[in-house]
C-alpha atoms as an extended CHARMM CRD file, in Angstrom:
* protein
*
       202  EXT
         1         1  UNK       CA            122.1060000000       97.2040000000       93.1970000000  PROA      1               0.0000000000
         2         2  UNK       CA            122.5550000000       94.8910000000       90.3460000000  PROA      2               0.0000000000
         3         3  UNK       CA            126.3730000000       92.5580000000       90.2560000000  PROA      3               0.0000000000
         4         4  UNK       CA            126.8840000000       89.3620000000       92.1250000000  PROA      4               0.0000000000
         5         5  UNK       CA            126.7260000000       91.0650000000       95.6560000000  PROA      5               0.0000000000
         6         6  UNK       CA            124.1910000000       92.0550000000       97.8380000000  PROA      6               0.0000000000
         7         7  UNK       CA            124.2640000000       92.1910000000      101.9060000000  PROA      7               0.0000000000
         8         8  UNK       CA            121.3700000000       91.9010000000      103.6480000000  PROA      8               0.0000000000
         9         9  UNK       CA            121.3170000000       93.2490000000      107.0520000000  PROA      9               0.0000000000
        10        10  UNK       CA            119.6730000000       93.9320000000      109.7140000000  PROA      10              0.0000000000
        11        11  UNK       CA            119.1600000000       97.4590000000      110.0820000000  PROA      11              0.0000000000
        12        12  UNK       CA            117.8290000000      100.3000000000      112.3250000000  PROA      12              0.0000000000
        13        13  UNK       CA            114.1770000000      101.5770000000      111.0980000000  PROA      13              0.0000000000
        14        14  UNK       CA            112.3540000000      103.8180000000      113.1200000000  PROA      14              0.0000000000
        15        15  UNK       CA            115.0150000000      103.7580000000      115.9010000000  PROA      15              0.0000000000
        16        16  UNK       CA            114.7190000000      100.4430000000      116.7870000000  PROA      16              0.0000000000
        17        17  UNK       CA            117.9900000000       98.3280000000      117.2700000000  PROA      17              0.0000000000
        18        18  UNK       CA            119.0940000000       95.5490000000      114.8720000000  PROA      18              0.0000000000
        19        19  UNK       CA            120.2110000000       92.0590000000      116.1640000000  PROA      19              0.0000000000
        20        20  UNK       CA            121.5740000000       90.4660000000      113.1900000000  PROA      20              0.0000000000
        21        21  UNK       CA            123.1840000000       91.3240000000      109.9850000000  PROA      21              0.0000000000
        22        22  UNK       CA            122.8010000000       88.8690000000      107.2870000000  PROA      22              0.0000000000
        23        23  UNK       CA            125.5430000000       88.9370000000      104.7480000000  PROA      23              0.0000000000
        24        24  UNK       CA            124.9280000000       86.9300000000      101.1600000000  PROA      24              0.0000000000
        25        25  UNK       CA            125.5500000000       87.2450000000       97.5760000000  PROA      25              0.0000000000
        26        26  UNK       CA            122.4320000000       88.4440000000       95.0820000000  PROA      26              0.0000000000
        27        27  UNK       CA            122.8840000000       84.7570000000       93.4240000000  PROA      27              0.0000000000
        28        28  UNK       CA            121.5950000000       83.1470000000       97.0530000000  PROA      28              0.0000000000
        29        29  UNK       CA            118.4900000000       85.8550000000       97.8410000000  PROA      29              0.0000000000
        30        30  UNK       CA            116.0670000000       83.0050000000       97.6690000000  PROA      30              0.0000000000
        31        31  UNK       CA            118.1070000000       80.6440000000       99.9010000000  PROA      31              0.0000000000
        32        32  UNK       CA            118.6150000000       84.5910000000      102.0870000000  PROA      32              0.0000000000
        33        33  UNK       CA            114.8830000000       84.8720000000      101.9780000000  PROA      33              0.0000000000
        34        34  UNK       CA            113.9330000000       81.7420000000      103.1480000000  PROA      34              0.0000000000
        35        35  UNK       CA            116.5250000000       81.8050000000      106.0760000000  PROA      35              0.0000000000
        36        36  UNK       CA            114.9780000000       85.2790000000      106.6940000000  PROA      36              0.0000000000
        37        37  UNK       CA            111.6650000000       83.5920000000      107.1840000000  PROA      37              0.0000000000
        38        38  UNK       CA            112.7520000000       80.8800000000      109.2980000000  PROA      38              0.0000000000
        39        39  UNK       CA            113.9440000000       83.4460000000      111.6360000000  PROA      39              0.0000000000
        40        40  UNK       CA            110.8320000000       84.9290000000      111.5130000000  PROA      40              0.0000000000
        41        41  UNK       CA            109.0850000000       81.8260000000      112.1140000000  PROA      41              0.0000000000
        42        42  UNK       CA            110.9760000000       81.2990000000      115.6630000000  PROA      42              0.0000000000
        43        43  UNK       CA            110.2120000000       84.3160000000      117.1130000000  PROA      43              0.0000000000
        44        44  UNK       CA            112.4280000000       87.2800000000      115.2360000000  PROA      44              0.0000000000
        45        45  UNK       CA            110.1740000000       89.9730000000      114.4120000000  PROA      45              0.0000000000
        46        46  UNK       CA            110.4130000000       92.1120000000      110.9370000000  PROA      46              0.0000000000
        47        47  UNK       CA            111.9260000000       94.7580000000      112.2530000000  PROA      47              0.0000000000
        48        48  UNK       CA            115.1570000000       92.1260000000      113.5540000000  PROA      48              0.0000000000
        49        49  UNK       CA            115.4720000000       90.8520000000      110.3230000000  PROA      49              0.0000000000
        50        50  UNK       CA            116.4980000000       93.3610000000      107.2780000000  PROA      50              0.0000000000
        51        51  UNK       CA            117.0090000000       92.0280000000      103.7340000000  PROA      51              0.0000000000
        52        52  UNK       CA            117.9900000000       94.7120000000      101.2590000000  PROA      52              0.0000000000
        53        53  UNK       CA            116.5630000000       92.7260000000       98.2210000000  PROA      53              0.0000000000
        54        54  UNK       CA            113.0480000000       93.9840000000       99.8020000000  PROA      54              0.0000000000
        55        55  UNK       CA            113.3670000000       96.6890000000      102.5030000000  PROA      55              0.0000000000
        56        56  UNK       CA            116.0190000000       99.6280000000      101.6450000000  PROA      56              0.0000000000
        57        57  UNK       CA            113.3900000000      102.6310000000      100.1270000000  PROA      57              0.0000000000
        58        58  UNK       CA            113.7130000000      104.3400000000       96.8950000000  PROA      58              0.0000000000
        59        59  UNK       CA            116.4860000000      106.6460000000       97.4800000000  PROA      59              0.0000000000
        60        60  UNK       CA            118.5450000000      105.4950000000      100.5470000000  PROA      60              0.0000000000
        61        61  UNK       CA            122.1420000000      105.3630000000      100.4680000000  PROA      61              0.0000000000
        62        62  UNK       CA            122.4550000000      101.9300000000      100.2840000000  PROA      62              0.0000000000
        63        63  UNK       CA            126.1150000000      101.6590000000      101.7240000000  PROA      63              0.0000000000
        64        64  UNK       CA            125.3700000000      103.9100000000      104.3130000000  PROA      64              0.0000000000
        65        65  UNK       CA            122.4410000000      101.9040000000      105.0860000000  PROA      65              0.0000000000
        66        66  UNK       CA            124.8360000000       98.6510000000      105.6030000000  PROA      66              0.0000000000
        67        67  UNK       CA            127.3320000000      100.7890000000      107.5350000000  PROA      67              0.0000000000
        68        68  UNK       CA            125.1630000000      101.2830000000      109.9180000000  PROA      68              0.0000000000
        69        69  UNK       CA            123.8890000000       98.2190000000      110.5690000000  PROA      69              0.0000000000
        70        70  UNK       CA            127.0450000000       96.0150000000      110.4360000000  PROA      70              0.0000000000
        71        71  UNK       CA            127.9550000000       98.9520000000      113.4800000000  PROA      71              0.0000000000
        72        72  UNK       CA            124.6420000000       98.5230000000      115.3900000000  PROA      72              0.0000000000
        73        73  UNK       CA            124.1300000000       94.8510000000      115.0220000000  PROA      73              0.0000000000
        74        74  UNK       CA            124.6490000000       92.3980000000      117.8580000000  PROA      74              0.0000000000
        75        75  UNK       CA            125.5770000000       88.9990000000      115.3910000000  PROA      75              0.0000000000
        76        76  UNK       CA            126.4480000000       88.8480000000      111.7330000000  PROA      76              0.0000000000
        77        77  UNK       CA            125.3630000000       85.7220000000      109.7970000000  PROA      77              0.0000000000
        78        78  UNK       CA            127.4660000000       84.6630000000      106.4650000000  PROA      78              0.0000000000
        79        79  UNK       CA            125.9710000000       82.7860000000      104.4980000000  PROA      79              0.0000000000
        80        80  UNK       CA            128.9530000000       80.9730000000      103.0460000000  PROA      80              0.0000000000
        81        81  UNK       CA            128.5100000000       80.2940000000       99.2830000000  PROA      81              0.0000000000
        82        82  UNK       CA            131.2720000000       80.3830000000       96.6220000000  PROA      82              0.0000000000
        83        83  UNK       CA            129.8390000000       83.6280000000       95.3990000000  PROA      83              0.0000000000
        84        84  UNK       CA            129.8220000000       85.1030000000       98.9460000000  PROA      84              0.0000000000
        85        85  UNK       CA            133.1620000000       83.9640000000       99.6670000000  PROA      85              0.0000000000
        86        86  UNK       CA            134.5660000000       85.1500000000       96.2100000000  PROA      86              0.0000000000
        87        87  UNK       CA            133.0010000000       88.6090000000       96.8210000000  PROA      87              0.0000000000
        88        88  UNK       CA            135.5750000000       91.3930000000       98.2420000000  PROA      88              0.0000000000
        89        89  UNK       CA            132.8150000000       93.3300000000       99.4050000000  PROA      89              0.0000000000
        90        90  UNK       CA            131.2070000000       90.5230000000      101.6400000000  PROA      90              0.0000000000
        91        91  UNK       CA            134.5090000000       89.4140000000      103.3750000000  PROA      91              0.0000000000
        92        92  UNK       CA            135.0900000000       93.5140000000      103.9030000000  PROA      92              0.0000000000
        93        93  UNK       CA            131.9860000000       93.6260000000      105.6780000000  PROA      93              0.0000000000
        94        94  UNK       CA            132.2960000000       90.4570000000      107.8720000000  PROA      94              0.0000000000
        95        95  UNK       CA            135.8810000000       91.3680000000      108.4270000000  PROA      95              0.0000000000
        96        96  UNK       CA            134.2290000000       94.9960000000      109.6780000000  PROA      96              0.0000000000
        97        97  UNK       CA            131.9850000000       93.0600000000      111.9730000000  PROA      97              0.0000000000
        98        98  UNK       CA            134.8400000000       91.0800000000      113.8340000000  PROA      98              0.0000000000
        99        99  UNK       CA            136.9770000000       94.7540000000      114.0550000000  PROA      99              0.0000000000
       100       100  UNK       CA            133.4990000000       95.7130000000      116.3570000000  PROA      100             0.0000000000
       101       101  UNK       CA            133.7380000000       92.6640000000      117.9140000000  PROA      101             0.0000000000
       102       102  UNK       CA            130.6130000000       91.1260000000      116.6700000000  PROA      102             0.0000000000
       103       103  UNK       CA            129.5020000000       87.6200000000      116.7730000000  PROA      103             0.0000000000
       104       104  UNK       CA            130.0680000000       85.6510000000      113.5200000000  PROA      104             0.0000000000
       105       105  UNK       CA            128.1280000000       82.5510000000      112.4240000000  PROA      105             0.0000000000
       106       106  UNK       CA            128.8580000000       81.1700000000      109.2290000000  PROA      106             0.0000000000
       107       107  UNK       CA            126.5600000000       78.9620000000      107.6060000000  PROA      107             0.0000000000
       108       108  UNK       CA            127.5620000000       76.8890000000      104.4620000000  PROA      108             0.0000000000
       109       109  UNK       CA            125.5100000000       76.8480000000      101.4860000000  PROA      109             0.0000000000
       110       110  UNK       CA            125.7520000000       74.9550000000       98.3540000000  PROA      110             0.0000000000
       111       111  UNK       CA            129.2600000000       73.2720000000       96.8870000000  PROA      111             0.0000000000
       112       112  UNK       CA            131.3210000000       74.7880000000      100.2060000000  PROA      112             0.0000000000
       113       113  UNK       CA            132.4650000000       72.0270000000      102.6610000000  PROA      113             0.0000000000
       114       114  UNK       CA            133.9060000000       72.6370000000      106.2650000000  PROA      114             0.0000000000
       115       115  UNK       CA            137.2170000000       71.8130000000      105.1420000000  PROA      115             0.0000000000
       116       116  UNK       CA            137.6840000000       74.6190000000      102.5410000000  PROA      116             0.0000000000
       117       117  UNK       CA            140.6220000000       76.8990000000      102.6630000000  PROA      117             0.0000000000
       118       118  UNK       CA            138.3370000000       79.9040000000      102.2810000000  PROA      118             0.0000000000
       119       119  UNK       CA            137.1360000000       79.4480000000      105.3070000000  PROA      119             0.0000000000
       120       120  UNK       CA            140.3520000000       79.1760000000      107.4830000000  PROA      120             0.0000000000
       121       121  UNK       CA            140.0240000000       82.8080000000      108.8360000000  PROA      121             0.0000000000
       122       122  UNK       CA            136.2970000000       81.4140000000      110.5460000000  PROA      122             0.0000000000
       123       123  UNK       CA            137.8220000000       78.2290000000      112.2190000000  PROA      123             0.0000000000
       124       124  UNK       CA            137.2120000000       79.1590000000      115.7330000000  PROA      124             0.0000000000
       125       125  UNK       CA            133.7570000000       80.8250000000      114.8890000000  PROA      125             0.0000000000
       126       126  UNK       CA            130.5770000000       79.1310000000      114.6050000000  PROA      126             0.0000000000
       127       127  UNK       CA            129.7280000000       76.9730000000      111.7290000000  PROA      127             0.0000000000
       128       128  UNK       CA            126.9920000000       75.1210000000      110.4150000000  PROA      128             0.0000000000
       129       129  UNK       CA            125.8000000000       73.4410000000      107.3240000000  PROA      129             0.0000000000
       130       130  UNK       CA            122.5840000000       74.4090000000      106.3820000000  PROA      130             0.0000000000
       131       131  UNK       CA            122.3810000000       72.2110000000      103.4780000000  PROA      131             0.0000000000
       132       132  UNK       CA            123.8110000000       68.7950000000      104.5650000000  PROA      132             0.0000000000
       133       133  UNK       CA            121.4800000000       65.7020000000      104.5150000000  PROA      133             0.0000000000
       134       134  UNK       CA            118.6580000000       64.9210000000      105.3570000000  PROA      134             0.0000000000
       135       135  UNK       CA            117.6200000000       68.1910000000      104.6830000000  PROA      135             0.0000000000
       136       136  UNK       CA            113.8060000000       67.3770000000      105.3730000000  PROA      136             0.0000000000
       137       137  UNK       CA            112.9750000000       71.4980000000      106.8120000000  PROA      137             0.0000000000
       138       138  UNK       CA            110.9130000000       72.9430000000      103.4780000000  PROA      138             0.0000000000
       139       139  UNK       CA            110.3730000000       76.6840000000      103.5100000000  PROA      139             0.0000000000
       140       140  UNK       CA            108.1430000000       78.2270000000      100.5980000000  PROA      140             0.0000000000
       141       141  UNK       CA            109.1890000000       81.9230000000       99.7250000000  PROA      141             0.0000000000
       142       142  UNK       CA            107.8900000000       84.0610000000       96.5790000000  PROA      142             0.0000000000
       143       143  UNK       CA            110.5560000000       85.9210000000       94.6810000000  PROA      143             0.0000000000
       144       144  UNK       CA            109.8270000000       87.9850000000       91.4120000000  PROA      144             0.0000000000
       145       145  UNK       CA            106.8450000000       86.6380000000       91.3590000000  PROA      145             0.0000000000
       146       146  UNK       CA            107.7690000000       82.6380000000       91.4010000000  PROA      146             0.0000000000
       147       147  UNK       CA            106.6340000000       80.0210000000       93.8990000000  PROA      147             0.0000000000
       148       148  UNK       CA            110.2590000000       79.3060000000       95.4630000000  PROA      148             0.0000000000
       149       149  UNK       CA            111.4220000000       75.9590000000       97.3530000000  PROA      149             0.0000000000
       150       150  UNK       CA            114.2590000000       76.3450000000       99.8050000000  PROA      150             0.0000000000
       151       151  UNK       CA            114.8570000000       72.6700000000      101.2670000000  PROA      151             0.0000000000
       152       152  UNK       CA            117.5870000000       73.0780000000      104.9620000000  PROA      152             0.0000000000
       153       153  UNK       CA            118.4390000000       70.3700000000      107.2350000000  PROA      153             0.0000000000
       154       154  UNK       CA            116.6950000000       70.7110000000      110.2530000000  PROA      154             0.0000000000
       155       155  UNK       CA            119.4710000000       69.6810000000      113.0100000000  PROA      155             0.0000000000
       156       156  UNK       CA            121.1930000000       72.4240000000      111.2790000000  PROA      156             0.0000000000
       157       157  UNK       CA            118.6610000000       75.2480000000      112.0670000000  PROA      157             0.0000000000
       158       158  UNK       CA            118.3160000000       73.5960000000      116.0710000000  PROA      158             0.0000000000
       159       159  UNK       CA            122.0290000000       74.6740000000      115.9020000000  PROA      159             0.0000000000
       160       160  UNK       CA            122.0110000000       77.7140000000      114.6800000000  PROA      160             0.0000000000
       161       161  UNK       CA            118.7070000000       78.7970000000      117.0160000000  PROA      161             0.0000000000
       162       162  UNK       CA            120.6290000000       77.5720000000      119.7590000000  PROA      162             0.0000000000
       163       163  UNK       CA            123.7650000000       79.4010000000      119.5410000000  PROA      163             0.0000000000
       164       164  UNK       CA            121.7990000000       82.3020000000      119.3190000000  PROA      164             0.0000000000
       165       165  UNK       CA            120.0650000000       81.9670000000      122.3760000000  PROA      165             0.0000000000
       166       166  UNK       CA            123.0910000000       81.0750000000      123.9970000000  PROA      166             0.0000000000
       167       167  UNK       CA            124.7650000000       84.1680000000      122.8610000000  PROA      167             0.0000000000
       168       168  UNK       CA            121.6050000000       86.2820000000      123.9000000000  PROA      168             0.0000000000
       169       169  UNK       CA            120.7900000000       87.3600000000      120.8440000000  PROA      169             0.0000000000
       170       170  UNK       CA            117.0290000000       86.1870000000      121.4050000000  PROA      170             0.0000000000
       171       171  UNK       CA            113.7270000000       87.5980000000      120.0330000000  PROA      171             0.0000000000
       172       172  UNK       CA            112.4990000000       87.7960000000      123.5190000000  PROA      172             0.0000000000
       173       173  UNK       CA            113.9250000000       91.0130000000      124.1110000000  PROA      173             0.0000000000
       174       174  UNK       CA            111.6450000000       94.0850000000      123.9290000000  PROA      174             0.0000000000
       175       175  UNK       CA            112.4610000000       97.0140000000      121.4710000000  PROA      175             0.0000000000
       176       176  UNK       CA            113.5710000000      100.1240000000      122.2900000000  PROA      176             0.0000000000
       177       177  UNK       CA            112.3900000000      102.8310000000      122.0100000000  PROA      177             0.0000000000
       178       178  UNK       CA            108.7960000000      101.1710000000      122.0090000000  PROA      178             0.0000000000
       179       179  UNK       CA            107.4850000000      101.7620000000      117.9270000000  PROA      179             0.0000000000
       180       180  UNK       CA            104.2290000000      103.7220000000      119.0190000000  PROA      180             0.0000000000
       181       181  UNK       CA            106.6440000000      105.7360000000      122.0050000000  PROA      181             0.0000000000
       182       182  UNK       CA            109.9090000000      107.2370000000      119.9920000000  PROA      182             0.0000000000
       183       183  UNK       CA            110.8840000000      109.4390000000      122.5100000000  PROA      183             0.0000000000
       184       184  UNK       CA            110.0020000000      107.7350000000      125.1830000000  PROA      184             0.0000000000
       185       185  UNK       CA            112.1600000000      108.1960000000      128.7860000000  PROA      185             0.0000000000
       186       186  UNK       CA            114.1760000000      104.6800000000      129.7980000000  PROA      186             0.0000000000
       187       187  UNK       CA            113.6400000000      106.1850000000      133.3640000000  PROA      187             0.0000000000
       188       188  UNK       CA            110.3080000000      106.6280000000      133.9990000000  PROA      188             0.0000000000
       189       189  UNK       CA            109.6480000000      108.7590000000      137.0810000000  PROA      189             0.0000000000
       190       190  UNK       CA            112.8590000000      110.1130000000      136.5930000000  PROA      190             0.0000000000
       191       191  UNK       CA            113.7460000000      113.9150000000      134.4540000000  PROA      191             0.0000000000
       192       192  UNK       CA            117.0640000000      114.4510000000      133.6330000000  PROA      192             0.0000000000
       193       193  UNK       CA            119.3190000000      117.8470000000      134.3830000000  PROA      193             0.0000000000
       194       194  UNK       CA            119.4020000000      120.5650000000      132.7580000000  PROA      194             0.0000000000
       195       195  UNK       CA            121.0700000000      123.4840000000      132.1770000000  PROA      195             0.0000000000
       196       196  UNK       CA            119.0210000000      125.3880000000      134.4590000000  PROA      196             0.0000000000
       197       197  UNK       CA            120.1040000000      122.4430000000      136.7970000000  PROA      197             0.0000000000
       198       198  UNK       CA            123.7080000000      123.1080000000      136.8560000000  PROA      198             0.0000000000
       199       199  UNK       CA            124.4560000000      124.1040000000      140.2170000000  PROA      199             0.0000000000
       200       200  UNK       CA            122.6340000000      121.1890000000      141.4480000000  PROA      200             0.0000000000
       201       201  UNK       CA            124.2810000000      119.4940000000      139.4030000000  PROA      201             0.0000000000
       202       202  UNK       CA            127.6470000000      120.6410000000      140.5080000000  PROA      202             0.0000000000
């Protein structure tokens, strides 16, 4: 969509289960897409990590598609801007995410500092400056068809990695169902009743 607002998430494609949901404004999609990366980098695999600005197809409801993922998704990221934190639409969704119960990690972007007021409500949630010197980590993304530079500081990343392993939201754990196995059984060996099976059941 065009405006001042997009959410990336991570989604559910081909019935695998999202970990994170990654909510930004459209004005930060290169600083999204190189955070996107990074994740990739340490161990998050494609399918974890959904950013609208490149995966939702031709024709998807696109609000449906974040509904669903702000439900399935095990941690929410905001990346705290003043555009994110102006948009109504991005504090909706975050504010969705805590009503699940989600884990929230904000992480602060350009001109927001730890002491702003907007970010009162996420006192007692995770926080991180992704942008404070040093900021010596470099990722290189391409975006409409420009040769990007997205500098972060490094300690900052550590952090956030760390917090997520902590919280078990790791890229260690196996998808389910298995991508090449849809249907498969989560109890091999095992078939479950039917309604043939009802007075064994019973």
């Amino acid at each position: 969509p065009e405006g001042d607002y997009v959410c990336s998430r991570l989604t559910v494609r081909s019935g695998l289960l999202s970990r994170l949901f990654i909510s930004h404004s459209s004005k930060d999609n290169v600083t999204a897409l190189a955070f996107k990366q990074w994740l990739g980098a340490n161990g998050w695999p494609e399918t974890d990590v959904f950013l609208d600005v490149q995966n939702i197809g031709a024709g998807e409801r696109w609000k449906d598609a974040l509904n669903k993922a702000n439900a399935r998704c095990e941690g929410v990221i905001l990346l705290a801007s003043p555009d994110s934190l102006a948009s109504p639409e991005c504090l909706a969704e975050v504010r969705k995410a805590e009503d699940f119960g989600k884990e929230i990690i904000v992480l602060l972007l350009h001109d927001v500092q730890f002491d702003d007021h907007r970010l009162d409500s996420y006192k007692e949630r995770q926080i991180v400056d992704l942008t404070a010197a040093p900021t010596t980590h470099k990722e290189i993304v391409q975006y409409r068809g420009e040769r990007q530079e997205v500098l972060f500081n490094a300690a900052a990343l550590s952090s956030v990695k760390g917090y997520l392993f902590k919280r078990g939201i790791t890229p260690d754990h196996f998808p389910w169902p298995p991508p090449d196995k849809p249907d498969a059984e989560p109890f091999p060996g095992l078939s479950a009743f039917t309604e043939e099976d009802a007075g064994i059941f019973f």
